[in-house]
GUBA-687220 format. One record per atom (N, C-alpha, C): residue number from 1; atom name; z, x, y. Coordinates in pm, 1 decimal. Each point is the difference from the previous one (the first is absolute). Example, Ala and Ser with C-alpha at 12.3 -4.5 7.8 and 13.67 -1.06 7.14 Angstrom:
<sites>
[1 N [780.0 1319.0 -569.0]]
[1 CA [0.0 -89.0 119.0]]
[1 C [0.0 90.0 120.0]]
[2 N [-72.0 -35.0 105.0]]
[2 CA [6.0 82.0 119.0]]
[2 C [73.0 -77.0 109.0]]
</sites>
This chain:
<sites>
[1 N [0.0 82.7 -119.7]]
[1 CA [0.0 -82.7 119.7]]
[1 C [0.0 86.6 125.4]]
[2 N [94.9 86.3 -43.6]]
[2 CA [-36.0 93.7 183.6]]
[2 C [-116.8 79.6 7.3]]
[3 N [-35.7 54.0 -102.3]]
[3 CA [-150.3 11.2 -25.0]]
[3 C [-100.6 -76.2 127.4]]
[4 N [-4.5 -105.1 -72.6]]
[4 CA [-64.5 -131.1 94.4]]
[4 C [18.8 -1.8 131.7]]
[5 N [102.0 -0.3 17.7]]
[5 CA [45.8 -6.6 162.3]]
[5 C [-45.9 145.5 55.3]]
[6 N [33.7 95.9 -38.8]]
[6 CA [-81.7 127.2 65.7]]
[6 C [-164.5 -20.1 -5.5]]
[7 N [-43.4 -62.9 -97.7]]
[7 CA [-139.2 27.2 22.2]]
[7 C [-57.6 -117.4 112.7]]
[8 N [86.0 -132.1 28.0]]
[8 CA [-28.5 -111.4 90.3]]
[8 C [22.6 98.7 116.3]]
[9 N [112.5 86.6 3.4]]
[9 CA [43.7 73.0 175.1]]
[9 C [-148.1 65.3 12.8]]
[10 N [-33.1 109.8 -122.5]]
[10 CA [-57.0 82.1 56.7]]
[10 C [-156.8 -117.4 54.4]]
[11 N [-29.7 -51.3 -99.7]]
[11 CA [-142.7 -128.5 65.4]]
[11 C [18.6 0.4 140.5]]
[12 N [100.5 -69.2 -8.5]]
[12 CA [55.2 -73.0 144.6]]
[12 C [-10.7 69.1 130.3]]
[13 N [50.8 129.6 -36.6]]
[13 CA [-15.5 132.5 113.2]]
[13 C [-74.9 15.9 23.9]]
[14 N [-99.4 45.6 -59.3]]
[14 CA [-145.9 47.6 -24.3]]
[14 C [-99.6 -107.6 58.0]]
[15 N [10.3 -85.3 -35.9]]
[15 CA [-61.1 -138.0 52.7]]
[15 C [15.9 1.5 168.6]]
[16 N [170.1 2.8 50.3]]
[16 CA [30.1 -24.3 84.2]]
[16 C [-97.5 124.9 107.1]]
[17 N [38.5 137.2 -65.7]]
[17 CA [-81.3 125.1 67.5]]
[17 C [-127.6 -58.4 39.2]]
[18 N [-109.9 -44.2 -111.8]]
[18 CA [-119.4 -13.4 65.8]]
[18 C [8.4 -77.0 78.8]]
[19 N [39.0 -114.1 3.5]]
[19 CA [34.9 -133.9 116.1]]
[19 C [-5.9 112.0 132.4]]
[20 N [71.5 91.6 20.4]]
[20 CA [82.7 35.7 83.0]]
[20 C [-113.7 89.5 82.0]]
[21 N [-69.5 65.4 -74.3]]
[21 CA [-109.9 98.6 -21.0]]
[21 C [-90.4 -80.1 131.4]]
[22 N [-53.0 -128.4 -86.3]]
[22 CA [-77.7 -120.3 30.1]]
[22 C [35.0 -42.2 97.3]]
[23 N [113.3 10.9 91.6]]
[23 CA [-8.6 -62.4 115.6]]
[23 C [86.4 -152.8 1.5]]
[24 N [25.0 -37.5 -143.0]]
[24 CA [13.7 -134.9 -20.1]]
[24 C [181.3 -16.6 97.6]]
[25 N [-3.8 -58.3 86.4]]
[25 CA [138.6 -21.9 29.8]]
[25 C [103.6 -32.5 -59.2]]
[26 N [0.4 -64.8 -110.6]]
[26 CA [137.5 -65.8 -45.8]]
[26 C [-18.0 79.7 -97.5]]
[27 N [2.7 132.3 -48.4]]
[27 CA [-22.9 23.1 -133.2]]
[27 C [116.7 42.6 -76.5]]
[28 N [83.3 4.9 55.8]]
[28 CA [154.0 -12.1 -51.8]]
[28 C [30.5 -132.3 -57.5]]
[29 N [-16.1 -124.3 80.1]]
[29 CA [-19.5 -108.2 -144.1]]
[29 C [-30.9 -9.5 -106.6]]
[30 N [-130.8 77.1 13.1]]
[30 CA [-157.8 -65.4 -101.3]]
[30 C [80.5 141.2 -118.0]]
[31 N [32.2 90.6 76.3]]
[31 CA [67.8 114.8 -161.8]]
[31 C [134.6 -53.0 -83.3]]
[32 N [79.6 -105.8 126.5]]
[32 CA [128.0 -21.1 -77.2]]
[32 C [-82.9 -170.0 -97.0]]
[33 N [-75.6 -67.5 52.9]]
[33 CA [-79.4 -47.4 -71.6]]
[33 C [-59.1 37.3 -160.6]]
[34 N [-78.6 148.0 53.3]]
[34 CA [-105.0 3.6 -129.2]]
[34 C [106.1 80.0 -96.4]]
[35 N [155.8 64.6 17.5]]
[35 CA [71.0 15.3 -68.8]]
[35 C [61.0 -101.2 -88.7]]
[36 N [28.6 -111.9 47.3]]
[36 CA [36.8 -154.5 -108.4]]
[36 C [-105.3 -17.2 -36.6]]
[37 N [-141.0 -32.6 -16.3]]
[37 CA [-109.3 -10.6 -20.8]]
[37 C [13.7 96.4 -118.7]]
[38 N [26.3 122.2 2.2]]
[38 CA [-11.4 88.2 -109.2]]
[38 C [66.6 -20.3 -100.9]]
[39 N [96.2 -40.1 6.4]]
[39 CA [106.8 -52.5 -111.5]]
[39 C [-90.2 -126.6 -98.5]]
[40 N [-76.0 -54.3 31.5]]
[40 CA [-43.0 -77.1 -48.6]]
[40 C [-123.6 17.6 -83.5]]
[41 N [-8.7 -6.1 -103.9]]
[41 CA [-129.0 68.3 -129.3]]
[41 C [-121.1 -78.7 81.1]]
[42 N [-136.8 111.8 6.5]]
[42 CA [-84.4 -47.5 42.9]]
[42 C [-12.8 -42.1 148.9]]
[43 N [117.4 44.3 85.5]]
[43 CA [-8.9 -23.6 113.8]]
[43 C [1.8 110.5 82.9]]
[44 N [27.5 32.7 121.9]]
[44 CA [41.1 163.7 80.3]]
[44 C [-54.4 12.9 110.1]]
[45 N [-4.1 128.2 16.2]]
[45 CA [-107.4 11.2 167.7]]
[45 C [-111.9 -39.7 13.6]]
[46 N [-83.0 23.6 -105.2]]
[46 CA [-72.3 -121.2 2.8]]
[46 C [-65.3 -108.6 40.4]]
[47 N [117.3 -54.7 -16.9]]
[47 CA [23.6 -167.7 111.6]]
[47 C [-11.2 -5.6 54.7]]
[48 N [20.7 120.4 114.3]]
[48 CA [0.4 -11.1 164.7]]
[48 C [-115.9 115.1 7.5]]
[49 N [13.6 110.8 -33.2]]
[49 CA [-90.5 99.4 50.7]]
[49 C [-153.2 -100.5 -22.6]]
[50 N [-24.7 -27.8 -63.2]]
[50 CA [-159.2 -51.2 -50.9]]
[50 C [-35.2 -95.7 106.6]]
[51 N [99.3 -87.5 13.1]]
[51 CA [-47.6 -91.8 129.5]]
[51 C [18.2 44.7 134.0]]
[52 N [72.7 98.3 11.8]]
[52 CA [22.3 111.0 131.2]]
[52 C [-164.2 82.5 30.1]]
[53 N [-36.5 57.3 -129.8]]
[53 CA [-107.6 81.0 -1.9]]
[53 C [-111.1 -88.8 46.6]]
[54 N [-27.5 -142.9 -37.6]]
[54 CA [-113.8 -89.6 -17.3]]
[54 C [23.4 -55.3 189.0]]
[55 N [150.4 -38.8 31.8]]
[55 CA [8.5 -31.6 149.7]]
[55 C [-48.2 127.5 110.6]]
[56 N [9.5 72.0 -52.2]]
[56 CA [-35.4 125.2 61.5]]
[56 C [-163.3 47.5 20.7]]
[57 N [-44.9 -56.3 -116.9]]
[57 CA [-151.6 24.4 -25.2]]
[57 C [-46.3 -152.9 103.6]]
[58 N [21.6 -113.4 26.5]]
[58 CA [-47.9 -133.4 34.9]]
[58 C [14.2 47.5 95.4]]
[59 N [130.6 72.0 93.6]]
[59 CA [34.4 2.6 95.7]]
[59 C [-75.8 110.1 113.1]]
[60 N [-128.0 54.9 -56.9]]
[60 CA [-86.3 137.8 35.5]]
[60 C [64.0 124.0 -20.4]]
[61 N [70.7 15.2 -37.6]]
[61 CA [68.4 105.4 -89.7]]
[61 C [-55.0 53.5 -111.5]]
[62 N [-88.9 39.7 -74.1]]
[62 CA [-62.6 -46.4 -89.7]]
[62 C [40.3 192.4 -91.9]]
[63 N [3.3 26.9 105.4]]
[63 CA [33.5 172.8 -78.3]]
[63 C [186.3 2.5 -35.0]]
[64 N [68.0 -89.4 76.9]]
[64 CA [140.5 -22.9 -46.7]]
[64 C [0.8 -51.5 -88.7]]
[65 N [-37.7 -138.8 -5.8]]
[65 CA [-12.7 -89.2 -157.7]]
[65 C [-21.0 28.0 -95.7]]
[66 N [-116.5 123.9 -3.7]]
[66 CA [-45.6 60.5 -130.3]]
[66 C [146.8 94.8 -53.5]]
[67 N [-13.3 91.8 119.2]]
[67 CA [104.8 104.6 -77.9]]
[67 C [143.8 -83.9 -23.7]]
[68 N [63.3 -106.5 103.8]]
[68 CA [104.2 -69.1 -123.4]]
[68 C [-29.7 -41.5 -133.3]]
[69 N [-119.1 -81.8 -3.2]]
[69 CA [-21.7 -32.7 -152.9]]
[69 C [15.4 106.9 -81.9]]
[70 N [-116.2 90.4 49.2]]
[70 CA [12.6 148.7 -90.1]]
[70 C [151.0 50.1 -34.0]]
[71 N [69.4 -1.0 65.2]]
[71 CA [195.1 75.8 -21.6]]
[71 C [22.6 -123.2 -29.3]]
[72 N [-39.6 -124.4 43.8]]
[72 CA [98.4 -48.4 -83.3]]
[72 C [-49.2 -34.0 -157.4]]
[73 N [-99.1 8.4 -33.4]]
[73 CA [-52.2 22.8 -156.6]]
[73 C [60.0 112.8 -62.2]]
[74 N [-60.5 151.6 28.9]]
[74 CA [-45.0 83.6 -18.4]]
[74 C [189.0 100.3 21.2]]
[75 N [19.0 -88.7 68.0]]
[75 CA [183.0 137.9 -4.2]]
[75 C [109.1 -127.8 -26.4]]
[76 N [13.6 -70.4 117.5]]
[76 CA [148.8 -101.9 -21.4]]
[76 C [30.1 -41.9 -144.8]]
[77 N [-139.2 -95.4 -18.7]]
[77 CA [36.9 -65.3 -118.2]]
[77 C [-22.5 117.2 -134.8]]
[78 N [-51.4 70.0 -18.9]]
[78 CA [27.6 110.1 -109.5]]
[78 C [97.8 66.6 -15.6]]
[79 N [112.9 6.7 101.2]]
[79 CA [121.3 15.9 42.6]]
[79 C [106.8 -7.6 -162.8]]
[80 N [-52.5 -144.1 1.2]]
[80 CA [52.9 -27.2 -146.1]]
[80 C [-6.1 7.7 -126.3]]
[81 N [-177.5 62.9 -12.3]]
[81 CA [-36.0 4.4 -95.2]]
[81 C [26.4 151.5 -26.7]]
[82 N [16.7 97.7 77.8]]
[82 CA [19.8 105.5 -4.8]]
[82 C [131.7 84.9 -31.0]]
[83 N [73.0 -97.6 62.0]]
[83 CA [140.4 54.6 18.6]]
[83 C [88.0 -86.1 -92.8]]
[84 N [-36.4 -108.0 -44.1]]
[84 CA [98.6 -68.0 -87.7]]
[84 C [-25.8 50.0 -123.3]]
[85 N [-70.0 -7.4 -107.9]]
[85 CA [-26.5 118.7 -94.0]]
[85 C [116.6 156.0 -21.1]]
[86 N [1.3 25.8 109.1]]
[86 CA [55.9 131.8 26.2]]
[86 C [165.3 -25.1 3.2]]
[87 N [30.7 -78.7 73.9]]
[87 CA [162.1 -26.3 12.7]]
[87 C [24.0 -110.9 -111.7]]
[88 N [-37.3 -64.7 -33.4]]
[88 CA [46.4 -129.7 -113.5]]
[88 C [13.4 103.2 -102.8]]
[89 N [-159.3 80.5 -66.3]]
[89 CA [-0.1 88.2 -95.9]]
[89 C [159.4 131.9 8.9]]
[90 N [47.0 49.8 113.6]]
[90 CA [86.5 76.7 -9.4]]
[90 C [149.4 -93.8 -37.6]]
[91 N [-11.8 -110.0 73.8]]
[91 CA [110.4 -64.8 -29.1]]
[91 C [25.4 -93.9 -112.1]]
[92 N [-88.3 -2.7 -47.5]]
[92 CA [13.6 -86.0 -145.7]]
[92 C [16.5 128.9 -104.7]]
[93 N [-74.7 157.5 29.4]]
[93 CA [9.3 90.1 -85.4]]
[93 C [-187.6 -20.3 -85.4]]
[94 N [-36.5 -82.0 24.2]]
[94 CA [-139.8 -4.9 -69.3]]
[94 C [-122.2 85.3 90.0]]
[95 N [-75.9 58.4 -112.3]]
[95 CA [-116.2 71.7 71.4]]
[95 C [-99.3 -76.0 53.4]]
[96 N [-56.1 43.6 117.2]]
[96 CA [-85.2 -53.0 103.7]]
[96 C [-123.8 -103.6 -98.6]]
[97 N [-75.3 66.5 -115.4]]
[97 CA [-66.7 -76.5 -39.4]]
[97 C [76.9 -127.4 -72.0]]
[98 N [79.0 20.7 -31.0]]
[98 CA [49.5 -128.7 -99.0]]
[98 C [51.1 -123.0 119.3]]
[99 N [2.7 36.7 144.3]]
[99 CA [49.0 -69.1 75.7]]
[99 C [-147.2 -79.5 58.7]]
[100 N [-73.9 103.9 7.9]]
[100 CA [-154.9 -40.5 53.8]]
[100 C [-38.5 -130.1 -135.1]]
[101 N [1.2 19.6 -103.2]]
[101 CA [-50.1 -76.6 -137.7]]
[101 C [75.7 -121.8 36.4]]
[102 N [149.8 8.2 -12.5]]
[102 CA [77.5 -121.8 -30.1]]
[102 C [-20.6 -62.2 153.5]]
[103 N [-81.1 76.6 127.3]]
[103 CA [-0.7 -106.7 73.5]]
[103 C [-148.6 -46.7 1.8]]
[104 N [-131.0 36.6 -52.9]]
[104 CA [-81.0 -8.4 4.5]]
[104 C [27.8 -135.8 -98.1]]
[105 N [31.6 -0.5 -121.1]]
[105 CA [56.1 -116.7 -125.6]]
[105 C [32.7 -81.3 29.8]]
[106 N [125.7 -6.5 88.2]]
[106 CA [65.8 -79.8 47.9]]
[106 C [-73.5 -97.1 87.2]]
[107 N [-105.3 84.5 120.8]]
[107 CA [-48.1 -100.6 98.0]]
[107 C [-137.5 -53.1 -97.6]]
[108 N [-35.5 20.2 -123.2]]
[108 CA [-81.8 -49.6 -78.0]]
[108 C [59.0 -140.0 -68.9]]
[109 N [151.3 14.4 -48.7]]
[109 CA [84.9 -141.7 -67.8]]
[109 C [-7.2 -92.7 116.0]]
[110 N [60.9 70.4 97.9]]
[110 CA [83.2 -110.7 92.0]]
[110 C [-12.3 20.2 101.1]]
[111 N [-122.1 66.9 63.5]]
[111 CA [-55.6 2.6 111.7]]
[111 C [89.2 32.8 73.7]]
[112 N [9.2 -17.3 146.0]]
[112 CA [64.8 58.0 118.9]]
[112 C [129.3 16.3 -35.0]]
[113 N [58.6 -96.3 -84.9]]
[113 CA [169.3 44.6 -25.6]]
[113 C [2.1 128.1 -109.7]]
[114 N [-107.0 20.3 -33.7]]
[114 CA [-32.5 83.2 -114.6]]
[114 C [39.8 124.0 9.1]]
[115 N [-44.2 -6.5 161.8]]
[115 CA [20.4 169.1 94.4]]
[115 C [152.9 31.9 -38.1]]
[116 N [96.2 -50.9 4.2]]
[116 CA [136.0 0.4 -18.3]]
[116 C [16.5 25.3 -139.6]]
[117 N [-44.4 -148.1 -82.0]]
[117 CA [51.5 3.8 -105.5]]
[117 C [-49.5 72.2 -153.5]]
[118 N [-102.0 56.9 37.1]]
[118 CA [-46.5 134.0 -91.2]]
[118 C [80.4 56.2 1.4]]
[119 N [0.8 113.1 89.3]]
[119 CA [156.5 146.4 14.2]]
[119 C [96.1 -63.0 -57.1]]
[120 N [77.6 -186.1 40.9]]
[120 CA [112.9 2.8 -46.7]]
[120 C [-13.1 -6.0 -177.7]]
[121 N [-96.6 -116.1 -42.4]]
[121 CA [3.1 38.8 -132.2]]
[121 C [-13.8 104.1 -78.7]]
[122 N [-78.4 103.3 72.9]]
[122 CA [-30.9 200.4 -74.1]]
[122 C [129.9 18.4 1.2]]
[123 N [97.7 14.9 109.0]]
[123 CA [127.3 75.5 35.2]]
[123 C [106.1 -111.0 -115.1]]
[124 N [11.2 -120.0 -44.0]]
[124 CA [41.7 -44.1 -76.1]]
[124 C [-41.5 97.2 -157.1]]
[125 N [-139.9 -44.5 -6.6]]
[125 CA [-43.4 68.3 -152.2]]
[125 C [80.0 130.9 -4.4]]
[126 N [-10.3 64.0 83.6]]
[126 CA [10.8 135.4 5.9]]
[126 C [140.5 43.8 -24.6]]
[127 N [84.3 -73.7 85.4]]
[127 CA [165.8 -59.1 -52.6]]
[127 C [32.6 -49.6 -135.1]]
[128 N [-74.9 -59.2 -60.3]]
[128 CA [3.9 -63.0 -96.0]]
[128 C [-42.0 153.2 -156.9]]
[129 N [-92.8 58.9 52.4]]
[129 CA [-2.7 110.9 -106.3]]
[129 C [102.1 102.1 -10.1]]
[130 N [10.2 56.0 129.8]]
[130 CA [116.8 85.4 17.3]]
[130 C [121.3 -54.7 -56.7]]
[131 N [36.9 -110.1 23.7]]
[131 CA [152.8 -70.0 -81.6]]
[131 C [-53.2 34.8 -155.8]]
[132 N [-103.8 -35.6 -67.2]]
[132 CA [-51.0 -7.5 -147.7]]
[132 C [-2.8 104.9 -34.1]]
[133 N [-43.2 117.6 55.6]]
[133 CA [39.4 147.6 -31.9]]
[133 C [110.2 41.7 31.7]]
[134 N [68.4 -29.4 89.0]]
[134 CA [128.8 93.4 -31.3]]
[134 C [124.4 -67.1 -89.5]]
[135 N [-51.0 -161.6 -60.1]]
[135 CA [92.5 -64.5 -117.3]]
[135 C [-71.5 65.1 -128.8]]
[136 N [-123.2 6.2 27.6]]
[136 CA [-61.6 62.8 -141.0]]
[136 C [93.3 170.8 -11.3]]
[137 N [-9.4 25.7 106.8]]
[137 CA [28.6 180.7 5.2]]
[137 C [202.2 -15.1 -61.4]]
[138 N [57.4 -108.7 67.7]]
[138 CA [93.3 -0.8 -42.6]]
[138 C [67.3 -29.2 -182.9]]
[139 N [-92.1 -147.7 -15.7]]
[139 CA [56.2 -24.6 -140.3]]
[139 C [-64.6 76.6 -102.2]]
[140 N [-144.9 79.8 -21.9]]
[140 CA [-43.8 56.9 -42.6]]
[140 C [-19.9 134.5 -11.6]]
[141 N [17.3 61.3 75.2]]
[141 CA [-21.9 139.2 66.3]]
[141 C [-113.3 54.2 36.0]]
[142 N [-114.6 -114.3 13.9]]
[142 CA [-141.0 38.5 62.1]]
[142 C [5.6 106.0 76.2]]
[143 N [-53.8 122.8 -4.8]]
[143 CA [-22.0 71.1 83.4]]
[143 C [103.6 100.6 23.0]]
[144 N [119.8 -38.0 -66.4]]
[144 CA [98.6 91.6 -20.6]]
[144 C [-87.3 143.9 -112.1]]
[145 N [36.9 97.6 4.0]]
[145 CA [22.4 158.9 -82.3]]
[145 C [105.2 -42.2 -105.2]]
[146 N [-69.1 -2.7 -110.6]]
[146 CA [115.9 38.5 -110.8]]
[146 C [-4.2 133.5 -5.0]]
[147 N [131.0 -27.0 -25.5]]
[147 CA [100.9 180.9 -24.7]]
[147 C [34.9 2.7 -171.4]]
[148 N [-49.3 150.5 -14.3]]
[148 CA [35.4 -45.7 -167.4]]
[148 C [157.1 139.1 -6.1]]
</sites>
């Protein structure tokens, strides 16, 4: 969970920066905005940058609009795809690919909640073997050295 919330701050910031970049006046809203926005699967900066970028382009702006869309595609929102992998994987203890798989799986079962609930079911399995080996290692001596 705090996971989550760091990766909504960092959106949110980042979001808020280009706003800020852009000229946009209130952009201290629109970041404490696209930070709750982030918390939400399938939602984020996003929300606001895209229609920021597109008001910007209507508005004869047309070289601002682009490059928000662009950051906000191309950096904000990868934000998550980049960096959650990396900290979930250290903090669950699972390697980067098995975190990439079980979330790739996951958003294949159950779509957008999937993003979540892949990692949690891997980091379950994964709990679930480790307990089975070290009862096997105990009542049996799997893996124990006999001493003669």
């Amino acid at each position: 969970m705090a996971g989550t919330l760091v990766f909504a701050f960092v959106q949110g910031l980042l979001g808020a920066i280009v706003l800020l970049i852009f000229g946009v006046k209130t952009w201290l809203l629109w970041g404490v905005v696209m930070t709750a926005l982030a918390l939400i699967p399938m939602l984020g900066a996003g929300t606001i940058l895209i229609p920021a970028g597109v008001i910007k382009m209507a508005t004869g702006h047309m070289l601002q609009g682009i490059v928000i869309l662009v950051l906000s595609v191309g950096v904000v929102s990868m934000i998550d795809n980049t960096l959650r992998p990396w900290i979930v994987g250290r903090s669950a203890r699972m390697h980067d690919l098995l975190i990439f798989f079980s979330t790739i799986g996951g958003l294949a079962m159950f779509g957008p909640v999937g993003v979540i609930m892949g990692p949690v079911i891997m980091a379950f399995f994964v709990s679930i073997t480790e307990i089975y080996t070290m009862e096997l290692d105990e009542h049996f001596g799997v893996g124990k050295k006999n001493s003669i």
